[in-house]
N, C-alpha and C positions, 0 to 999 in steps of 0.2 A: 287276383283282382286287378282290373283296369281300368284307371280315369281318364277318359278322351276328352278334352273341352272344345265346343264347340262355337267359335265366334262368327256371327255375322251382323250383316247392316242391322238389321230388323230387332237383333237379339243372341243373346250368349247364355250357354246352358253347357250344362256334363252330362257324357252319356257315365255310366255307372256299369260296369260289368261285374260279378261278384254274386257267388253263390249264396244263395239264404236270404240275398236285395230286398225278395217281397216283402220280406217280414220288416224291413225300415220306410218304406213308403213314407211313411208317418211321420218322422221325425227326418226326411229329407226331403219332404214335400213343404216343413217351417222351416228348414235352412233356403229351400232353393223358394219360396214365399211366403217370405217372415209376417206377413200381413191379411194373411189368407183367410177368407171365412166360410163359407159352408162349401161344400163341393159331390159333385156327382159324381159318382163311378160310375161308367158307361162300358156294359160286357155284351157279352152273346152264351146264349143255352147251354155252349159247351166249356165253356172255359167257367162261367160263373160258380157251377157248383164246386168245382176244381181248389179256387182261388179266392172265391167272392168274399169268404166269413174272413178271411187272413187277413183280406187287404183292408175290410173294412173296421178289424179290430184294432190295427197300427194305425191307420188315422181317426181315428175315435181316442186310443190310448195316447194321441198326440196333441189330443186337444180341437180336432179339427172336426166338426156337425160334419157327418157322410151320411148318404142315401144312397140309391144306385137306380138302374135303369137298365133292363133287359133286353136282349132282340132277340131274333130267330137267328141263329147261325148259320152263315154260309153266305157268297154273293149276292144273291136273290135279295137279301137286304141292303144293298150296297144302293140305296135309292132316294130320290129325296125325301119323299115320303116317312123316311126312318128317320133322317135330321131333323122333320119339323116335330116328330114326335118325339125326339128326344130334347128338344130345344122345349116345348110342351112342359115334358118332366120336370126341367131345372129350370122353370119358374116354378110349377105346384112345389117345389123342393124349397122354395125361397130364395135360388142363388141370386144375388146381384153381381154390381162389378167387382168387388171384391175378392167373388168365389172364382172357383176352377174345376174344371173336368178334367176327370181322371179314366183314360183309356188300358181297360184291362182285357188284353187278349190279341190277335191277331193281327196281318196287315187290312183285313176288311174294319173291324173294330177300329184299329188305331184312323184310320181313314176320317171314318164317319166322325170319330168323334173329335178329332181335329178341326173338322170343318164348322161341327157346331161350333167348339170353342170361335172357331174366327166369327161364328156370324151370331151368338148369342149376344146380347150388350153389345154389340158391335164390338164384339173380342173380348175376352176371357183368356186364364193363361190356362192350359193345358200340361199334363204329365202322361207320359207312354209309359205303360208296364207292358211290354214286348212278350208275348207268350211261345211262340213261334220262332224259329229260326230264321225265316223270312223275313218276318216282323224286326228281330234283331239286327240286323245283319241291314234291309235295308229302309222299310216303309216308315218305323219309327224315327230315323233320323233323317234331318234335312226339312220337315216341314211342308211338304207337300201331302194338300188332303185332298179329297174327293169324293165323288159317288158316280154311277155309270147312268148313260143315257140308254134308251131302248139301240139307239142308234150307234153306239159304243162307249168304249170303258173310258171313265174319269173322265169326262167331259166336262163335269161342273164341280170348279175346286176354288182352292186359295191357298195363297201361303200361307203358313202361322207356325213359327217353329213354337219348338215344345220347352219351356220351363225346364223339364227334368226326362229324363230316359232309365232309367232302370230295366236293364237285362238282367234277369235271373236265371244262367244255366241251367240250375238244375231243377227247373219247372219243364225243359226238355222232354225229363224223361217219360212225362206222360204223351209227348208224342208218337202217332205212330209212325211209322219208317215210309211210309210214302209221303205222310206231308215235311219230315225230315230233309227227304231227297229235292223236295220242293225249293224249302228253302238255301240245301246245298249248291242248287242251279245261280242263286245268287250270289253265294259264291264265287262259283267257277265264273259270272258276268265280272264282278270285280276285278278278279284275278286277270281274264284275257283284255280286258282293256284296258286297266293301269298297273296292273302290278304281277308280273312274270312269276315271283316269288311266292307269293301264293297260289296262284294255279300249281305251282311244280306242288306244293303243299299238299291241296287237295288229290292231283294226281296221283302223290304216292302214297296217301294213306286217304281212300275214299273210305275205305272199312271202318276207321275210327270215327269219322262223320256220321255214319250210316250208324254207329253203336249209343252216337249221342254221347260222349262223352273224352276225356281225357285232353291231355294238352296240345294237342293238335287241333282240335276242335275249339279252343279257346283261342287258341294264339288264330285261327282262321276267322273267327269271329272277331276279333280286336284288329287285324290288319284290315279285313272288308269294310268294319267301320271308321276305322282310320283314312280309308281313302277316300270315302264315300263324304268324312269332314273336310278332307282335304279339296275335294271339288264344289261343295257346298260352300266353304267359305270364299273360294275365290270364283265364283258365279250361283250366289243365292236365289236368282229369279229364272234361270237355264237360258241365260240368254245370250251363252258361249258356250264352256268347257261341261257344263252338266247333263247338256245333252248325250252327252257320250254315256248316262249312268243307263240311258232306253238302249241301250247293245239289244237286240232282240225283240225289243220290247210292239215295234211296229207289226213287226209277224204275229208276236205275241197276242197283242190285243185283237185284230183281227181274225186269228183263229178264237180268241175266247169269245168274242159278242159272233161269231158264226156257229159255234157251238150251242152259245146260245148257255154259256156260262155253266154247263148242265155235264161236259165228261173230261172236263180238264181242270187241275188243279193250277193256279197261278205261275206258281214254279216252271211246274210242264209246261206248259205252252212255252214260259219262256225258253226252255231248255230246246225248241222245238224251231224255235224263233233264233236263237242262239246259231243252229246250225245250219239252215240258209241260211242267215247271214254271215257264216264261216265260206259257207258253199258260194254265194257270191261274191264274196268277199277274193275267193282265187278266180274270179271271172274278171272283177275291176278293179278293185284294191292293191292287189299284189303281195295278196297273203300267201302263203308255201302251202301248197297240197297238203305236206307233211304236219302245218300247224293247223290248217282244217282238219286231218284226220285224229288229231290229239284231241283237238276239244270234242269232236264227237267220240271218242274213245272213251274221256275222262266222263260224260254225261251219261254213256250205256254202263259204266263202270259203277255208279251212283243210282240204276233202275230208273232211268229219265226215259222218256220220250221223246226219241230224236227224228220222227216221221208224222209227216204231215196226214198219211193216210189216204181217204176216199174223198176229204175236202173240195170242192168247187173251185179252184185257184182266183177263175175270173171272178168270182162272189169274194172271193181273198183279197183280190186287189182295188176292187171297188171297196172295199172296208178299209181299206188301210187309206185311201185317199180321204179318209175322213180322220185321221189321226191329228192331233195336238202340233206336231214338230210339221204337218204339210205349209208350204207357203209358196202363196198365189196360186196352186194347184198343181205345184211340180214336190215330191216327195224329197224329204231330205231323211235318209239312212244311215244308222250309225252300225260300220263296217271295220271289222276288225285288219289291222295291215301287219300286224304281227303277233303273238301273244305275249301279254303287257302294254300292246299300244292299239288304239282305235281313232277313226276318223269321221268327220262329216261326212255326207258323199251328197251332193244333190243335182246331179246330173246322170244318174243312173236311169237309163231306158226303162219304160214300162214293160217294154218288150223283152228288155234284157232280165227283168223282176219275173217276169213271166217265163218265161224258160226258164228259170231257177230253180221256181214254186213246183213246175211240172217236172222237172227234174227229183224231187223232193220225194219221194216215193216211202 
């Protein structure tokens, strides 16, 4: 078991790592909101029948009025349209300010229902039950929610960190090994931009990742969100050091809203995103061929996605010029210069992204 505490301006919470976690929701949801009154569970299709009867039996057995509230699972819900219907819900549900929403399932689930939290009652506190590796590892912690515009991903968000974090391993194992490897790609982002010691981690045992289980897979899970506290508490609104947590993530979202959110999983893309940014990264950074060909090593090692494919580049780069971290119209790139450390970059040529992208094959 792992207790991470997480302190920032806004607010201070524990993430909770710890097998069997689900089953105390209940009675750590009156520790960490001794005052709490009706609250909504907020899942998706797939995770609810999984998880939904548990979660909602420890907080009912805790004392705590629970309901819940359903979506269609997958991206495609990631819209506003889904917030105002779940905001809808928890009024017919009765919450006031009092209550809280409760995020059971994924980084898309945990997303949405963050956001309601900040914009219900003009804020609500919130609880992440992380179902996913990704989820664990990084969208549950730190606060940042969202939902995508037609025109691209997370465009319309807030901060609101979360009350409580409960990771339950071993809800894992009903994942399958592709959204696994997904979330292992956040991983391996941790790893190459702050911390050397866990990529070697992952590196040498992607096999025990990939199996879901044992100590390797914990202790990578408890270091990725350790550092992931460590940047959030010393830049809560990303308006320094936390931008470095998007390593990939520019390529990323522009290959996903090109896609059209429809044949890549989050992960992938990132994993995808990951490696031009490796590949550029030996063009301006001054990262080693050598530590470019690790990280794409360790990502084909894990069944990632490390090619861009038949993509449009210049449809690429017009989408990425609509990304969150652009400012004033000149792109700012977070470029790995070594494994364990990354950098800002905002002087990188269009032109130079661009042979990159085409390189990318």
């Amino acid at each position: 078991m792992a207790l991470i505490p997480v302190s920032t301006v806004s607010g201070s919470y524990q993430v909770r790592i710890d097998g069997g976690c689900l089953d105390t929701v209940g009675e750590e949801t009156r520790k960490a909101l001794p005052r709490v009154g009706r609250v909504l569970v907020v899942s998706d299709t797939n995770v609810w029948p999984l998880y939904g009867a548990r979660v909602l039996e420890s907080l009912r057995g805790a004392g705590i009025p629970a309901e819940e509230s359903i979506m269609p699972a997958g991206e495609e819900s990631k819209r506003l349209e889904t917030v105002e219907g779940f905001c809808t819900a928890a009024l017919e549900a009765g919450l006031d300010r009092s209550s809280a929403i409760v995020a059971l399932g994924g980084g898309v689930v945990g997303d949405i229902a963050g956001l309601v939290a900040a914009l219900y009652m003009r804020g609500v506190p919130h609880v992440q039950l992380p179902t996913t590796l990704l989820a664990m590892v990084d969208s549950s912690v730190g606060g940042k929610t969202g939902v995508d515009l037609a025109g691209g991903k997370n465009l319309v968000g807030a901060f609101h960190q979360p009350s409580l974090v409960l990771a339950d391993p071993e809800v894992l194992a009903t994942l399958s090994q592709r959204e696994t490897a997904a979330g292992a790609a956040e991983i391996v982002k941790a790893g190459v931009l702050g911390d050397a010691g866990l990529f070697d981690l992952v590196e040498a045992h992607s096999d025990e990742v990939l199996a879901r289980g044992g100590g390797n897979l914990l202790e990578a899970i408890r270091l990725a969100v350790d550092l992931k506290r460590e940047v959030v508490e010393e830049d809560e609104r990303e308006a320094g050091r936390r931008a470095l947590l998007n390593l990939g993530h520019t390529f990323a979202h522009a290959l996903e809203t090109y896609l059209e959110y429809r044949e890549l999983l989050h992960g992938e893309a990132v994993s995808v995103g990951m490696v031009v940014a490796a590949r550029l990264g030996t063009r301006v950074a001054g990262l080693g061929s050598a530590d470019a060909g690790r990280i794409e090593k360790v990502l084909r090692s894990l069944g990632l996605p490390v090619e861009l494919g038949e993509a449009n580049r210049e449809k690429l780069l017009e989408l990425m010029r609509r990304d969150k971290k652009t400012r004033g119209g000149r792109l700012r790139l977070i470029l790995p210069v070594e494994i364990g450390r990354a950098e800002v970059f905002e002087n990188v040529s269009e032109e130079e992204i661009l042979v990159c992208l085409k390189e990318c094959r």
